[in-house]
C-alpha positions in Angstrom: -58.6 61.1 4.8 -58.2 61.1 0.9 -60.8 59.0 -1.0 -58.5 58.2 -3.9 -57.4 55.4 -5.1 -53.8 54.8 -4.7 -52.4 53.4 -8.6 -48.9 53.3 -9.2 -47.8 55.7 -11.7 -44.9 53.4 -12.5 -46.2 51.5 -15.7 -48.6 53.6 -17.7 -48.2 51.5 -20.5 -49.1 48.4 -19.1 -52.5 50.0 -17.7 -53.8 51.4 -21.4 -52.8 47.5 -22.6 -54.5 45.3 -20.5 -58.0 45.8 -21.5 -57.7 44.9 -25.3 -55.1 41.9 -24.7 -58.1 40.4 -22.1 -60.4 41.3 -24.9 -58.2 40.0 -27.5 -56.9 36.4 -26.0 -58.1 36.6 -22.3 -54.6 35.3 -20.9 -51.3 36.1 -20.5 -50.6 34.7 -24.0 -52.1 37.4 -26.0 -50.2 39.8 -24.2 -47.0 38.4 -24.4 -47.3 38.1 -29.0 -49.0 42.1 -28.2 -45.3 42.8 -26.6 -43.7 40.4 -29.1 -44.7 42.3 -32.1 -44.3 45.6 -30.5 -40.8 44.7 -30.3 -40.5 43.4 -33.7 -42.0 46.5 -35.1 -39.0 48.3 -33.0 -36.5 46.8 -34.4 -37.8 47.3 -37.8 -37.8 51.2 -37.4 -34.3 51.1 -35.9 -33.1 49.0 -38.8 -34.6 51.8 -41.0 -33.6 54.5 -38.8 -29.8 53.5 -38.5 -29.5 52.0 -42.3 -28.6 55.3 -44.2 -26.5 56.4 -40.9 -24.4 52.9 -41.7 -24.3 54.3 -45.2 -22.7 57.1 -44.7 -20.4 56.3 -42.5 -19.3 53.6 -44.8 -19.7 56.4 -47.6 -17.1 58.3 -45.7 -14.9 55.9 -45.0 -14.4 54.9 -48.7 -13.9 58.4 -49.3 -11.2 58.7 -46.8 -9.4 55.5 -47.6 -9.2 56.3 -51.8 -8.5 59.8 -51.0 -5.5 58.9 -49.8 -4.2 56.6 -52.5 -4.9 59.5 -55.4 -2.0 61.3 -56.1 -1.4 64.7 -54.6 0.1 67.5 -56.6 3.8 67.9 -55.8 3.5 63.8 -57.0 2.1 65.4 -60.4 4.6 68.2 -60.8 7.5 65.8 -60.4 7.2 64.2 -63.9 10.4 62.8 -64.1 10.3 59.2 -66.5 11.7 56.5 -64.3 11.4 54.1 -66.9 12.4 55.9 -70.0 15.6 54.3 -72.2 18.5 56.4 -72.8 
């Protein structure tokens, strides 16, 4: 027979948080504005994280799109006036 307990290995984070949120509130409230802000903080990063990846993409984009609309150079070798009067 073992003599170990038997915890489940599922939800580490849950066991490490439990002790300061009964500390903390001693309910189910404190650990629901713990997860609340966690999540906010989240967020936060990922707005930071994916801000200057937006950026570029919109970056290159604009590049791609004026590129396009600058002449090319058989357009600046055929200097012929259109609107010249005879």
């Amino acid at each position: 027979m073992s003599n170990q307990s038997s915890h489940s290995h599922r939800f580490p984070f849950f066991r490490r948080l439990w002790k300061p949120a009964a500390v903390t509130g001693a309910g189910g409230t404190a650990l629901a504005i713990w997860f609340e802000e966690i999540m906010l903080f989240g967020a936060e990063i990922l707005a930071l994280i994916f801000l200057p990846i937006m950026a570029g993409v919109i970056y290159l984009l604009d590049i791609l799109i004026f590129k396009a609309c600058m002449p090319g150079r058989e357009d600046l070798k055929n200097t012929h006036e259109t609107g010249a009067k005879n």
